[in-house]
N, C-alpha and C positions, 0 to 999 in steps of 0.2 A: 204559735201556741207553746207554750212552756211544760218541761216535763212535769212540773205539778201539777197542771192544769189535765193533763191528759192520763195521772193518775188518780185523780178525782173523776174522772170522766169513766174509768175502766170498769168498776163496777157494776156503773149503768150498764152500761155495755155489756156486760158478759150476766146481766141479768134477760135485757133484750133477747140476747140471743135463746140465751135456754130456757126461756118459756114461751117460746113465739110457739102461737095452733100449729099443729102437726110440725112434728122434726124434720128438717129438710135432711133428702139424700143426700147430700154431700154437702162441705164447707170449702169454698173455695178462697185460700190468700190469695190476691193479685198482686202481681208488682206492675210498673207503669208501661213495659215493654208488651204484658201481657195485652193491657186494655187498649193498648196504641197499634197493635199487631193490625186490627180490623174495629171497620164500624159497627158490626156487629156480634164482638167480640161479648161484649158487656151482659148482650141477653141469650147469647148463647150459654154462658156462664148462669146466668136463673135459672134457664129452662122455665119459665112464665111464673117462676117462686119454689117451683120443684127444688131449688138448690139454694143456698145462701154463700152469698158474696160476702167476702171479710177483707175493709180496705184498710191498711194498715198507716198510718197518719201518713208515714213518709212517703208511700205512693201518693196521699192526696195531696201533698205539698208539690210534688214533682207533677201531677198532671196541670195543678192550678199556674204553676210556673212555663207552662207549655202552651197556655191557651190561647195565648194573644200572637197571632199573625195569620196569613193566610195559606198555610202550607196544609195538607193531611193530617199532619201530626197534632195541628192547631185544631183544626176541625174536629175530631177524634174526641181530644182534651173535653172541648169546649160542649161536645154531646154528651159523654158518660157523666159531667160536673149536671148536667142539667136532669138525666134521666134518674142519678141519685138524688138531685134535690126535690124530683115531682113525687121519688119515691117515697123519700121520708116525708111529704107532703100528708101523704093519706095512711101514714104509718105503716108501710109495709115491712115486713118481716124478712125478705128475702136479700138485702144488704144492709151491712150494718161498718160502723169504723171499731176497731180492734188497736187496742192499745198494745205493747210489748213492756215483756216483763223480763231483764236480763237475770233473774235470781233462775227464771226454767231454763236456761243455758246452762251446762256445767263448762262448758269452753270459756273463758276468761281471755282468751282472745277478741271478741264478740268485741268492739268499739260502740258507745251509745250516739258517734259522731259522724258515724257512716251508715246511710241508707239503707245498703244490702243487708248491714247487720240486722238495723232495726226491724228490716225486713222479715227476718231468719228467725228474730228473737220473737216477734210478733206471732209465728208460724207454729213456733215451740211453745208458746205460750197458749195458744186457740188450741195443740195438742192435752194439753194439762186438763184446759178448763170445758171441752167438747170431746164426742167418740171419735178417740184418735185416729180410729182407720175411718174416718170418714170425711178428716181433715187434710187437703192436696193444697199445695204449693204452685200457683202457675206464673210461668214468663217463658220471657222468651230469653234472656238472658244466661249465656253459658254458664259464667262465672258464678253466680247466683244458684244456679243447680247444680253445679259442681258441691257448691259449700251447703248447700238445705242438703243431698245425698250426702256428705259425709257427716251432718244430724240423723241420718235416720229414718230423713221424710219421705213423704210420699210429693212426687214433685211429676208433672205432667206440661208442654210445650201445646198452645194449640196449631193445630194441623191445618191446613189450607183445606182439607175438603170440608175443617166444618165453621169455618167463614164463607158464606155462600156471596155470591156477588150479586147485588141487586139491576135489575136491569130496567129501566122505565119500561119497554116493548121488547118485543121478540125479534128475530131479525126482519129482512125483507121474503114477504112472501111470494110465493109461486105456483101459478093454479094453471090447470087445463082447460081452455074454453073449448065449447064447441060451436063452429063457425055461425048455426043460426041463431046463437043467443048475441051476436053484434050488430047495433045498427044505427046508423048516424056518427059511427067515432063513438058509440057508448053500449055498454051494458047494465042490468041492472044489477044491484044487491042481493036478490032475494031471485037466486036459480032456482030452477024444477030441481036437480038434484041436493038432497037435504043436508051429506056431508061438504061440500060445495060452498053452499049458502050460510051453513055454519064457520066454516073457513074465511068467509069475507065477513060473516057478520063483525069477527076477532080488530078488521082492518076501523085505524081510527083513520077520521075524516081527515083530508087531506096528504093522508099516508100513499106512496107508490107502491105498486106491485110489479110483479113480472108475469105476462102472461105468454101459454104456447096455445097455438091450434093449429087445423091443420095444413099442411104445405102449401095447400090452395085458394087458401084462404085471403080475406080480401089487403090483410094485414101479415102478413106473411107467417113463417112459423112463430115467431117469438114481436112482444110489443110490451111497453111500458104502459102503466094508469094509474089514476089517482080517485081514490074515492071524493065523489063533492055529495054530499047526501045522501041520496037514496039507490044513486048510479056511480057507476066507474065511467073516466072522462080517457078515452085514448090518448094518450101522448105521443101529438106528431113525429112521424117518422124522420120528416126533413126539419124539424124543430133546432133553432140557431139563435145564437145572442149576437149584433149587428157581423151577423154572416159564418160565424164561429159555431162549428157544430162541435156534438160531446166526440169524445176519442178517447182511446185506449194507449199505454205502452203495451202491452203484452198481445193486441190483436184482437180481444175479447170485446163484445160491445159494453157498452159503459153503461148499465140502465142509470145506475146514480148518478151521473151527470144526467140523461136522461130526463129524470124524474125531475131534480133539482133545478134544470133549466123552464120546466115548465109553472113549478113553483112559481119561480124567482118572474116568470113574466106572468102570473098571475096578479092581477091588481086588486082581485079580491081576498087576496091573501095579506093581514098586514105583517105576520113576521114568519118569519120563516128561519129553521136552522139547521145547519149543514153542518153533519157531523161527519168523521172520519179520519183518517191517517193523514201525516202532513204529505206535500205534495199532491193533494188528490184533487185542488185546482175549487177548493172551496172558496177561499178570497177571491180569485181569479175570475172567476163563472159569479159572484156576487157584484165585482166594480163593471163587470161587464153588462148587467142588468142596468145599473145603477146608470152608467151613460148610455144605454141602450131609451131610458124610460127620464132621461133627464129634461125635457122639456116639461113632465108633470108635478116636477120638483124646484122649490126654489133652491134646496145646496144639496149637496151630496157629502153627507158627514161620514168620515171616516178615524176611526179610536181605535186604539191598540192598550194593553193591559203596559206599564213602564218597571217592569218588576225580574230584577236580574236572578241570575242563578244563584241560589241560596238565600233567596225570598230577602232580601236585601234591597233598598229604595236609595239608590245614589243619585239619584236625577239634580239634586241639588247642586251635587257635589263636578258634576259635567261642565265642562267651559260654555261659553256663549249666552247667547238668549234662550228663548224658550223655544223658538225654532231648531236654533243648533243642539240644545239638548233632547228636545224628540226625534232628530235627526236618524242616529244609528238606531232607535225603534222603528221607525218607519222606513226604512229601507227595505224590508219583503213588500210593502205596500207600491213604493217607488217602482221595485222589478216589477212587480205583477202590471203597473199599469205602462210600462215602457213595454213589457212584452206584449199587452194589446195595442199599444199603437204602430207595434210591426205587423197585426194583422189586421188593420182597419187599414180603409182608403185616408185618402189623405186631407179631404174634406173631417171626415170623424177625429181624424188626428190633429190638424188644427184646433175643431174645437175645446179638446183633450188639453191641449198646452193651453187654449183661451182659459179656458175652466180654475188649471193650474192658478193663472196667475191674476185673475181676476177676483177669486175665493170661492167660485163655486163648489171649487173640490176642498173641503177644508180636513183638513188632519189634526187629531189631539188627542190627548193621553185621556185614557179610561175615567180616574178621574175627576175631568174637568168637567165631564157630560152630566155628575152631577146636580143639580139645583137649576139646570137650565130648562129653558121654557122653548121646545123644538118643536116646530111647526112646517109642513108642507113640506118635508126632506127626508131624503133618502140616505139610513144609517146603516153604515155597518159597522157592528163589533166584533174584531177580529181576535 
């Protein structure tokens, strides 16, 4: 967009704003560090219209230049370009683009060829032509509010507490049974006590819990369940993928392996996903399933994402074939299944190498699993 173009455009603009229904409490300028801080940075900033966004061209050049890849930053970009465009879809009032005018600058330093400026110049100009104490400057950029404070501005950073993190669920729950509400390996949903039953009603289907009752009990004090409808299913005590029971480093029992091993050998379950910290034997406890259940399957696919640090795709650029360049991706997959075959017999280990090199066990980058047509196989994406 050409600086003519964006002075013909200003008027509109600065007509939009001062006559939108009711004056918003505040005007906020964004720069690109601010809207890229968090995913929820964008509508914290409306407050649901309460407030009006003022995006100054040069931020929207710089977030449209950030959209394309797979990183945060990408993701970010690529949400706020979409939330202003459904906005001005239905004409709202509560964001608008603001042009700069370097004549509300009296600094002649101001460059109309650097960002920040335009930035600043843009800030000082929505001062001029809106109620200036109601006009804030936000980023996260030091530099940038170093130079809006020695204009004058009013310039504000946002704070971590009021990016909220969104969570799909709450963690794992933990309830107190009492020993007559178990019977068959199950209890039901819907307990006599009403805080209780409220409590599990929260749990979604197929989710683990952790339950205690008491010492005596026929399940000791503590047991693993998973809601399947209307009941919670106990999760075997002696519960094992071909002989491999869950474990701990630290001593402590492991309900998440627990839980997840019972998933992973549910066949009425088609996917299932394992979250957590690395090393917590997610892979692990999935390729264990995977040959545990492998006569119900005709392959066992295994994908890895081929995507190096700093979201960069050199796979081209690696020696070999297509083998040798998934190579060093597949290497945690390689460990995880050589450290199960030190604790299989030697029967299961055999057909472990059979598998290898036959293709039962197949390995391939993320994605090639596009466009294909998989049938009767057992995948993991790791």
């Amino acid at each position: 967009m050409t600086n003519g173009k964006r002075v013909k455009a200003q008027a509109a603009e600065e007509k939009t704003v001062q006559t939108a229904d009711g004056a918003p409490e505040k005007y906020f300028v964004v720069d690109t560090s601010a809207l890229e801080y968090g995913m929820d940075v964008f509508e914290k900033l409306r407050q649901g219209g309460r407030n009006c966004v003022l995006i100054p061209y040069a931020t929207w050049e710089e977030l449209d230049s950030h959209k394309t890849g797979n990183d945060f930053k990408a993701d970010i970009a690529r949400s706020v370009i979409r939330n202003v465009r459904n906005l001005f879809r239905v004409k709202d009032r509560s964001v608008r683009f603001f042009s700069y005018d370097f004549s509300a600058a009296k600094d002649a330093d101001l460059k109309i060829d650097k960002n920040d400026h335009c930035i600043i110049a843009t800030a000082l100009y929505a001062r001029q032509k809106l109620p200036a104490e109601k006009v804030i400057l936000v980023t996260q950029d030091a530099a940038l509010e170093t130079l809006a404070l020695n204009f004058g501005m009013d310039v504000q950073s946002v704070k971590m507490d009021e990016t909220e993190v969104k969570q799909q669920h709450t963690p794992r729950t933990t309830v107190n049974l009492q020993k007559k509400w178990i019977a068959d390996k199950t209890f039901p949903l819907k307990l006599p006590e009403a805080r209780l039953a409220a409590q599990l009603g929260r749990i979604l289907l197929n989710e683990g819990i952790v339950c205690y009752c008491e010492r005596d009990g026929a399940w000791g004090p503590a047991f693993a369940a998973v809601r399947k409808g209307d009941y919670f299913r106990i999760v075997d005590k002696d519960i094992h993928l071909l002989g491999v029971r869950p474990r701990s480093n630290n001593g402590d029992v492991n309900w998440g392996q627990y839980i997840a091993m019972d998933l992973l050998r549910d066949t009425s379950v088609p996917l299932v996903a394992l979250t957590g910290k690395a090393g917590t034997a997610k892979t692990f406890l999935a390729l264990l399933a995977a040959f545990e259940q492998a006569s119900r399957y005709r392959q066992i696919l295994v994908s890895r994402a081929t995507i190096q640090l700093g979201n960069k795709d050199r796979l081209g650029y690696s020696p070999g074939d297509i083998d040798a360049k998934m190579k060093p991706w597949m290497h945690p997959i390689h460990d995880n299944i050589n450290a199960i075959k030190e604790l299989v017999d030697e029967k299961m280990k055999d057909k472990i190498n059979e598998w290898l090199t036959n293709g039962k066990i197949e390995m391939m980058d993320l994605d090639k699993i596009r466009g294909r047509s998989i049938q009767k196989c057992f995948v993991i994406v790791d």
